[in-house]
PDB file of N, CA, C and O in Angstrom:
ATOM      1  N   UNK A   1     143.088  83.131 132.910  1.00  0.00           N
ATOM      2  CA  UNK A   1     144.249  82.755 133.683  1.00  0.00           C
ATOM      3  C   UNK A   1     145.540  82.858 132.890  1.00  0.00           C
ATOM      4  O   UNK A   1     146.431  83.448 133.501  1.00  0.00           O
ATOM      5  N   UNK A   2     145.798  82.503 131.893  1.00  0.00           N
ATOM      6  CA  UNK A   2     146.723  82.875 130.944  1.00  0.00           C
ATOM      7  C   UNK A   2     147.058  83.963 130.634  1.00  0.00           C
ATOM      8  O   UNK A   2     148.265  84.163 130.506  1.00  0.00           O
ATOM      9  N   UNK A   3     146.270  84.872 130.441  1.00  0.00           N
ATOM     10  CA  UNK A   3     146.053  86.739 130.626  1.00  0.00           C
ATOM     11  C   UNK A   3     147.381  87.098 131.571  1.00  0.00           C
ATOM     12  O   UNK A   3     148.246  87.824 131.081  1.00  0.00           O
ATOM     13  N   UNK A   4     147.515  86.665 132.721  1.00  0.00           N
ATOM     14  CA  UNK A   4     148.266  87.120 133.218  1.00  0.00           C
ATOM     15  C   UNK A   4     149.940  87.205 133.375  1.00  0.00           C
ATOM     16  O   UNK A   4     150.686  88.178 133.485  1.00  0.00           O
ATOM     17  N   UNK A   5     150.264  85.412 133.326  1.00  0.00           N
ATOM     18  CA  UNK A   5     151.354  85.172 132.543  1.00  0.00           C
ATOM     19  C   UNK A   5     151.612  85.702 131.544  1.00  0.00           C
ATOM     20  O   UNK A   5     152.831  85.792 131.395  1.00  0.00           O
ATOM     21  N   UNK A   6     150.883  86.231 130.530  1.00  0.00           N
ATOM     22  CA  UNK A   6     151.237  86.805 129.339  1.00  0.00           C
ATOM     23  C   UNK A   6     151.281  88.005 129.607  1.00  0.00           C
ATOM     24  O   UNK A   6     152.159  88.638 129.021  1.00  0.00           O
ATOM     25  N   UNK A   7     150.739  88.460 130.184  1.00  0.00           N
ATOM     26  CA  UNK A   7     150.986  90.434 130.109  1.00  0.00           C
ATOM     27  C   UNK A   7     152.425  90.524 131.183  1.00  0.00           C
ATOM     28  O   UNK A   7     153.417  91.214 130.944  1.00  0.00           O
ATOM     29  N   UNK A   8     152.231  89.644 132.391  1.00  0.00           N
ATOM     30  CA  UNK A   8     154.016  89.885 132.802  1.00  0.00           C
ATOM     31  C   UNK A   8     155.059  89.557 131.848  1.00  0.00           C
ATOM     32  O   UNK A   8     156.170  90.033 132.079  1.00  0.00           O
ATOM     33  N   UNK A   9     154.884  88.723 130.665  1.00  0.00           N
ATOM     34  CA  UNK A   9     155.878  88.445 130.019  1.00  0.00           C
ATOM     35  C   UNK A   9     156.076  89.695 128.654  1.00  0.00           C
ATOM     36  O   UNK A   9     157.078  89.916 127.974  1.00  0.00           O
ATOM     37  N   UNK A  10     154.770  90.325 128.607  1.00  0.00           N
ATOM     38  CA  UNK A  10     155.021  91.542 127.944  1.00  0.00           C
ATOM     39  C   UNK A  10     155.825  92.470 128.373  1.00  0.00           C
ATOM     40  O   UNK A  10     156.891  92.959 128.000  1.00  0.00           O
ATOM     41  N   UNK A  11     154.788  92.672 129.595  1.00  0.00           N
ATOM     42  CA  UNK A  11     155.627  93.686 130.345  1.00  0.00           C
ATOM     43  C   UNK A  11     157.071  93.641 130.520  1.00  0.00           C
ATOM     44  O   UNK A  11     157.670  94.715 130.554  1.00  0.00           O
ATOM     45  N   UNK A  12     157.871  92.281 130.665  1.00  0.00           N
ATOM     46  CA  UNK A  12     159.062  92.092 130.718  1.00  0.00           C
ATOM     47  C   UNK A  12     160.234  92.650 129.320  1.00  0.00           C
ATOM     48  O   UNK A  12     161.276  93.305 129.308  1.00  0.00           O
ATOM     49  N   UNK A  13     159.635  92.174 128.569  1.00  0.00           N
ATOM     50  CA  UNK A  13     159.742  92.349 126.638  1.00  0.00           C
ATOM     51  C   UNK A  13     159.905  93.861 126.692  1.00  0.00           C
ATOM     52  O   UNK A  13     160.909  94.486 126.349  1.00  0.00           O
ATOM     53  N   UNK A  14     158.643  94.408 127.227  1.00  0.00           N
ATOM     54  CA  UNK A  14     158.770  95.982 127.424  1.00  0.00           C
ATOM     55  C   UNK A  14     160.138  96.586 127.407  1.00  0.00           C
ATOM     56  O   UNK A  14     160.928  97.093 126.612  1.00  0.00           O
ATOM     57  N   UNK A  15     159.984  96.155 129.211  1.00  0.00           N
ATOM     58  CA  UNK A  15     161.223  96.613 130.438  1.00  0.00           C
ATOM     59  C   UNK A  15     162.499  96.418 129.635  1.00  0.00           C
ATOM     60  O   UNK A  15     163.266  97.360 129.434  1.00  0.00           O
ATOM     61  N   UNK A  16     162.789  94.833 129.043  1.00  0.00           N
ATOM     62  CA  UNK A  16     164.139  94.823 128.239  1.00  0.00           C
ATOM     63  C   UNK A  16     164.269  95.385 127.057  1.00  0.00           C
ATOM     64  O   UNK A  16     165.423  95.574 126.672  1.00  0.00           O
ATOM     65  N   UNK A  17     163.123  95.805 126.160  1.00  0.00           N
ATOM     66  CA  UNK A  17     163.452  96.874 125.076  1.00  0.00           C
ATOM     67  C   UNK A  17     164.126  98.627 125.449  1.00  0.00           C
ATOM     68  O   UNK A  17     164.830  99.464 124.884  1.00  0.00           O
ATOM     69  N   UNK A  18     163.332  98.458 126.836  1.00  0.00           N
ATOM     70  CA  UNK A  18     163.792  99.827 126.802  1.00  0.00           C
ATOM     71  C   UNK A  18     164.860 100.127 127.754  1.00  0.00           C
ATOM     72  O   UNK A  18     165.198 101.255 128.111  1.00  0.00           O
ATOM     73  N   UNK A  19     165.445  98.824 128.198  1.00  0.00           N
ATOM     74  CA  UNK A  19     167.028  98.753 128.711  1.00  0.00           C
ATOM     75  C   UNK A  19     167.664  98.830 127.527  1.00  0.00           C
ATOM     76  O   UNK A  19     168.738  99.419 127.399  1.00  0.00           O
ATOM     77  N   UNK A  20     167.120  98.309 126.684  1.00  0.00           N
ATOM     78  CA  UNK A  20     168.303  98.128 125.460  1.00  0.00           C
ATOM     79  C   UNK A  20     168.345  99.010 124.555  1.00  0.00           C
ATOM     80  O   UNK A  20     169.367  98.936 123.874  1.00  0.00           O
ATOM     81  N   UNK A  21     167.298 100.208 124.141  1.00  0.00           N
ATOM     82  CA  UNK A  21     167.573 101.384 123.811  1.00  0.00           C
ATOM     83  C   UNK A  21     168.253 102.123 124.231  1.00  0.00           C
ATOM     84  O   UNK A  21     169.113 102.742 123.604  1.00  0.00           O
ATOM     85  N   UNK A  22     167.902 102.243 125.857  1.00  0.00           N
ATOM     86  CA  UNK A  22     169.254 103.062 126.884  1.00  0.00           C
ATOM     87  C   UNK A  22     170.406 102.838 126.398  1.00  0.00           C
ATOM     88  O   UNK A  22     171.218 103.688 126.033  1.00  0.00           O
ATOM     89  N   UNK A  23     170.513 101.752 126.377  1.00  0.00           N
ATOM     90  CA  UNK A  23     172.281 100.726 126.570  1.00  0.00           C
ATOM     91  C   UNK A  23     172.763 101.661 125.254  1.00  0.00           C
ATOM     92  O   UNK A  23     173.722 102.433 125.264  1.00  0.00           O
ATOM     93  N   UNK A  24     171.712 101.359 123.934  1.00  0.00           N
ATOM     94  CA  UNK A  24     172.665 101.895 122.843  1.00  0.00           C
ATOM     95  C   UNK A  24     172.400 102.992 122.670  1.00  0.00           C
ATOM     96  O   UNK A  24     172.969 103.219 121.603  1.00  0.00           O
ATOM     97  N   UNK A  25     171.774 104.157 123.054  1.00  0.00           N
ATOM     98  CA  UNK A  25     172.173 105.680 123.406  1.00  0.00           C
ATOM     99  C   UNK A  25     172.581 105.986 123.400  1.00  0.00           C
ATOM    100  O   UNK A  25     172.877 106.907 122.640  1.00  0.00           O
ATOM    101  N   UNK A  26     173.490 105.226 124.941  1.00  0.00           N
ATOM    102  CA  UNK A  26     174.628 105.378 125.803  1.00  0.00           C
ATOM    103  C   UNK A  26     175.664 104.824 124.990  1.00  0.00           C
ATOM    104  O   UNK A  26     176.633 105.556 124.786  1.00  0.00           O
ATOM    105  N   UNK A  27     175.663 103.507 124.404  1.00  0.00           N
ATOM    106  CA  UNK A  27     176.860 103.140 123.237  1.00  0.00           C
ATOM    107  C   UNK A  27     177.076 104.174 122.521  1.00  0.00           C
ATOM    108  O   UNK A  27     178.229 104.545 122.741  1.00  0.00           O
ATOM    109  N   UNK A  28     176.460 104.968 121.624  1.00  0.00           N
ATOM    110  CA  UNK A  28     176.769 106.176 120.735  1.00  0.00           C
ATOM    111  C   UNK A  28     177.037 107.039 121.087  1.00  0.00           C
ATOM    112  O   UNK A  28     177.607 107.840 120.347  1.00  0.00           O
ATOM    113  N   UNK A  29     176.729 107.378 122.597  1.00  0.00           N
ATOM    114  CA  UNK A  29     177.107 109.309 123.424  1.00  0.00           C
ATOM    115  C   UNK A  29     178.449 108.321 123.312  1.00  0.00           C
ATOM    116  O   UNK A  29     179.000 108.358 122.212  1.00  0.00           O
ATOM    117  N   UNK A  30     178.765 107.855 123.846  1.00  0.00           N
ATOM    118  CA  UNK A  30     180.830 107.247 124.264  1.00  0.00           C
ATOM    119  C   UNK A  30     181.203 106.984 123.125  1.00  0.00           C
ATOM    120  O   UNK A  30     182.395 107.288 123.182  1.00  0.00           O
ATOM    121  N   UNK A  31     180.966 106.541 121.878  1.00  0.00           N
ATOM    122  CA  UNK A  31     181.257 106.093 120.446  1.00  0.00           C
ATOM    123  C   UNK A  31     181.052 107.463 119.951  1.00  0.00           C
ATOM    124  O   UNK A  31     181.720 107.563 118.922  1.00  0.00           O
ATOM    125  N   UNK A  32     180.525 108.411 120.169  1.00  0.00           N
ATOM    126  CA  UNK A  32     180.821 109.951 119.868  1.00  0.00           C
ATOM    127  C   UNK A  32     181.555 110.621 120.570  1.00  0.00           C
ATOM    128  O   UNK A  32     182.173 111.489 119.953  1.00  0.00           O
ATOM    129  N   UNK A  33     181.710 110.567 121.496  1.00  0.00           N
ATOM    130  CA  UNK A  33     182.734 111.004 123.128  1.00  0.00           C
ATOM    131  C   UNK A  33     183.999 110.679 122.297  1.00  0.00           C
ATOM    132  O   UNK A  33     184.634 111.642 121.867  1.00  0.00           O
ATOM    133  N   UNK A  34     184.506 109.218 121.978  1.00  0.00           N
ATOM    134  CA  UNK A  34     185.711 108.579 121.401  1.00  0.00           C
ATOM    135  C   UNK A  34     186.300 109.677 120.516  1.00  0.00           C
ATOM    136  O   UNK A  34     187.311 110.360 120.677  1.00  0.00           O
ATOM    137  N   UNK A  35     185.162 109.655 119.289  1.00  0.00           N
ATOM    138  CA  UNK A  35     185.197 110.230 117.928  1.00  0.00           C
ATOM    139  C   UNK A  35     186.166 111.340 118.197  1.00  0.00           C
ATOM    140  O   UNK A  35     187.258 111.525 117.659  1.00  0.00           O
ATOM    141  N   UNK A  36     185.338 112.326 119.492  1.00  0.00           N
ATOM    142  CA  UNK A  36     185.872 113.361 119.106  1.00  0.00           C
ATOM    143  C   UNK A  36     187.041 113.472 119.704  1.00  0.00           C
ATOM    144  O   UNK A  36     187.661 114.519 119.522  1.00  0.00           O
ATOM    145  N   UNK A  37     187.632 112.406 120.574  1.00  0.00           N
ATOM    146  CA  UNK A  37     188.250 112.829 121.661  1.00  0.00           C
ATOM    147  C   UNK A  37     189.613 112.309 120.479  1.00  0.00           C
ATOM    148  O   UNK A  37     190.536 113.095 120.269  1.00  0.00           O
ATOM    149  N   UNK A  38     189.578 111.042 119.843  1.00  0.00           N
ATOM    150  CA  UNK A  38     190.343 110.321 118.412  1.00  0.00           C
ATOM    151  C   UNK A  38     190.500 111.766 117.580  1.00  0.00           C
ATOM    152  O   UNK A  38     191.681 111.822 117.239  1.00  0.00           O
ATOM    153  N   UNK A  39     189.788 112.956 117.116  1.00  0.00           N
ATOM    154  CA  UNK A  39     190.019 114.072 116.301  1.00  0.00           C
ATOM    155  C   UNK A  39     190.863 114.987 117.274  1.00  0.00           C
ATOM    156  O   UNK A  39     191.862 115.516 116.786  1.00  0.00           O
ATOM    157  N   UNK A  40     190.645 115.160 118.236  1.00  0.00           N
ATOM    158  CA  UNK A  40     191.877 116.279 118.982  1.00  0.00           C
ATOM    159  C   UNK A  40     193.030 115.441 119.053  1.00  0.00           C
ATOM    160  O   UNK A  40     194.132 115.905 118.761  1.00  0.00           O
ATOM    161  N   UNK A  41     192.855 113.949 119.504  1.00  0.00           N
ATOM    162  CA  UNK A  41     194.193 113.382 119.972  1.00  0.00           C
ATOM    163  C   UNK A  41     195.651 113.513 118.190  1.00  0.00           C
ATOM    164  O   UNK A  41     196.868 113.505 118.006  1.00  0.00           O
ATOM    165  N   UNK A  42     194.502 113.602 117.467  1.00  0.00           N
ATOM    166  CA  UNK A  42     194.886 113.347 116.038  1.00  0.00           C
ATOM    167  C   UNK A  42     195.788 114.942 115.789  1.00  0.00           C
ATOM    168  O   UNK A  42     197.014 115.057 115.764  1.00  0.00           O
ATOM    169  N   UNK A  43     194.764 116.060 115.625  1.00  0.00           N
ATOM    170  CA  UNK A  43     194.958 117.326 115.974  1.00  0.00           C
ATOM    171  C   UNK A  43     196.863 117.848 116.862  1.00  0.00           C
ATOM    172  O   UNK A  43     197.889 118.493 116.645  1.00  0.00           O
ATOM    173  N   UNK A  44     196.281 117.085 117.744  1.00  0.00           N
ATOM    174  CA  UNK A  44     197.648 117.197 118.666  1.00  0.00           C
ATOM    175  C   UNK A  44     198.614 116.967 118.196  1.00  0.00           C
ATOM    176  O   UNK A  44     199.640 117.647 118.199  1.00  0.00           O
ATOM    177  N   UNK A  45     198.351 115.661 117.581  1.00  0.00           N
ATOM    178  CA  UNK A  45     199.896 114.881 116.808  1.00  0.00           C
ATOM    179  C   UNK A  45     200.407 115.442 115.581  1.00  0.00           C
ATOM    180  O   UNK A  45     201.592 115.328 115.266  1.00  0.00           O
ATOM    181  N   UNK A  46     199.089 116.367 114.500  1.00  0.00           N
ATOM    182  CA  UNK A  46     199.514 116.823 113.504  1.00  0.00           C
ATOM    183  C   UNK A  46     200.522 118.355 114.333  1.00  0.00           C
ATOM    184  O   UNK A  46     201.596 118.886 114.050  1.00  0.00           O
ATOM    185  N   UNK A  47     199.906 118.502 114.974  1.00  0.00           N
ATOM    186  CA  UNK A  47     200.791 119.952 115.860  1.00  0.00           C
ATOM    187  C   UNK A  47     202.475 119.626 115.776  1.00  0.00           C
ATOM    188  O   UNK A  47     203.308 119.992 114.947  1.00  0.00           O
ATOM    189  N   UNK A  48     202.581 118.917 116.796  1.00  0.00           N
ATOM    190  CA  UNK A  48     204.113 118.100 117.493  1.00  0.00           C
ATOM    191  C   UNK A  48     204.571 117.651 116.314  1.00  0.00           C
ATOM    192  O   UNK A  48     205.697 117.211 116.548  1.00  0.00           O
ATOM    193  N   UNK A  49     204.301 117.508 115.088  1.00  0.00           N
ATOM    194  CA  UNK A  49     204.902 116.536 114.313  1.00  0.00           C
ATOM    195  C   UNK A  49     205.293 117.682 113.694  1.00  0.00           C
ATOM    196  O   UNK A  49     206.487 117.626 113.397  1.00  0.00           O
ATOM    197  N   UNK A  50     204.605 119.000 113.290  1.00  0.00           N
ATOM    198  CA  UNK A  50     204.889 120.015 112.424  1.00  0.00           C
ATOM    199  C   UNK A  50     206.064 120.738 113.870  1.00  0.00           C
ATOM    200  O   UNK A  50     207.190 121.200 113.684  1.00  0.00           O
ATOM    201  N   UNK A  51     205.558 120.657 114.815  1.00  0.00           N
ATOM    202  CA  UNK A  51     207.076 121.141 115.513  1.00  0.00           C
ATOM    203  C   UNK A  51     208.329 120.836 115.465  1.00  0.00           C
ATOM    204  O   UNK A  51     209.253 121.649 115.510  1.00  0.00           O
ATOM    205  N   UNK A  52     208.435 119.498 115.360  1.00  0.00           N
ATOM    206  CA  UNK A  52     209.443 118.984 115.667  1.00  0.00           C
ATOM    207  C   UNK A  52     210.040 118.584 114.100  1.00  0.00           C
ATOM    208  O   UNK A  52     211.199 118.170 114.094  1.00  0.00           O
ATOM    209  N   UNK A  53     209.299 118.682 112.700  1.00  0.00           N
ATOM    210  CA  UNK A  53     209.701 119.321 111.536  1.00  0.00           C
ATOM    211  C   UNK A  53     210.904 120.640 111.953  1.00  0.00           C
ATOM    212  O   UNK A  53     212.122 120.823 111.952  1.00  0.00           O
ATOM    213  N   UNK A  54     209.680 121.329 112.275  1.00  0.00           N
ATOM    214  CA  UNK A  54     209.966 123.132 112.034  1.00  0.00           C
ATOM    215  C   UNK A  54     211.273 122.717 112.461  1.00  0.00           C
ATOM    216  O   UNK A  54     212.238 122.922 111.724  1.00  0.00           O
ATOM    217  N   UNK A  55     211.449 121.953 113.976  1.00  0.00           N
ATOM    218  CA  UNK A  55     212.415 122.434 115.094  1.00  0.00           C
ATOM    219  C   UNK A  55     213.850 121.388 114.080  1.00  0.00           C
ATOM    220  O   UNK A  55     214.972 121.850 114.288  1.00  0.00           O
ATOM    221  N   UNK A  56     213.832 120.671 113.520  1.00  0.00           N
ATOM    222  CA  UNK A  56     214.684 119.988 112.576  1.00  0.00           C
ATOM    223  C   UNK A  56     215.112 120.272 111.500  1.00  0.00           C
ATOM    224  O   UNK A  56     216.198 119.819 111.137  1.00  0.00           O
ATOM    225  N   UNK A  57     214.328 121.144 110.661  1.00  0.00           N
ATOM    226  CA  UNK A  57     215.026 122.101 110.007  1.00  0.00           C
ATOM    227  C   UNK A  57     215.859 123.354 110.522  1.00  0.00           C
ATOM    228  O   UNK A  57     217.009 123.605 110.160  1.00  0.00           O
ATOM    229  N   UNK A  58     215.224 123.986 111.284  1.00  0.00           N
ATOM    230  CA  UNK A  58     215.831 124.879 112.110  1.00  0.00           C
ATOM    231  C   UNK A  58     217.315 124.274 112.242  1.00  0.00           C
ATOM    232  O   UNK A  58     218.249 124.951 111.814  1.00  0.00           O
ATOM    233  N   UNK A  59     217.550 123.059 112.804  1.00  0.00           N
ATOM    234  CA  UNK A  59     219.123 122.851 113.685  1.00  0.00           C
ATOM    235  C   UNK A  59     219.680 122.244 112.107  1.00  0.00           C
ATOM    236  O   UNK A  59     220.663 121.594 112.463  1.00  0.00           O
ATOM    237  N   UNK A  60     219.617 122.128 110.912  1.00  0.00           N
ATOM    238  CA  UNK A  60     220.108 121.927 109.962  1.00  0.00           C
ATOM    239  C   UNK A  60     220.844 123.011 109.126  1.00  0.00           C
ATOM    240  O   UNK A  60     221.738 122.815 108.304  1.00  0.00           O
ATOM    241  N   UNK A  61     220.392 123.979 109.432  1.00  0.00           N
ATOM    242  CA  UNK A  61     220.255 125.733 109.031  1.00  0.00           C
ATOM    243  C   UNK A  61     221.653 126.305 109.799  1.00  0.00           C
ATOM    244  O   UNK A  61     221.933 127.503 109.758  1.00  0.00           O
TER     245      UNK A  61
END
């Protein structure tokens, strides 16, 4: 009789381990998603910043 209570409570242990692997999967695909999306946004700014250099020397000239 105990057998049974206990294997649903496994089974449960199961079910929430492998919600919680999902969960952090999914935490790292978006925590890598970020990463890269933080390296172009970065990218961008080194761009505009060397423009607007260039474009400031230029009107000094």
């Amino acid at each position: 009789m105990l057998m049974t209570p206990l294997c649903n409570f496994v089974e449960r242990l199961e079910m929430e381990l492998t919600n919680t692997k999902n969960l952090l999967t999914d935490i790292e695909a978006r925590q890598a998603d970020l990463t890269s999306e933080m390296e172009h946004v970065e990218s961008v700014s080194r761009i505009l910043n060397r423009v607007a250099r260039n474009s400031d020397e230029s009107k000094q000239k």
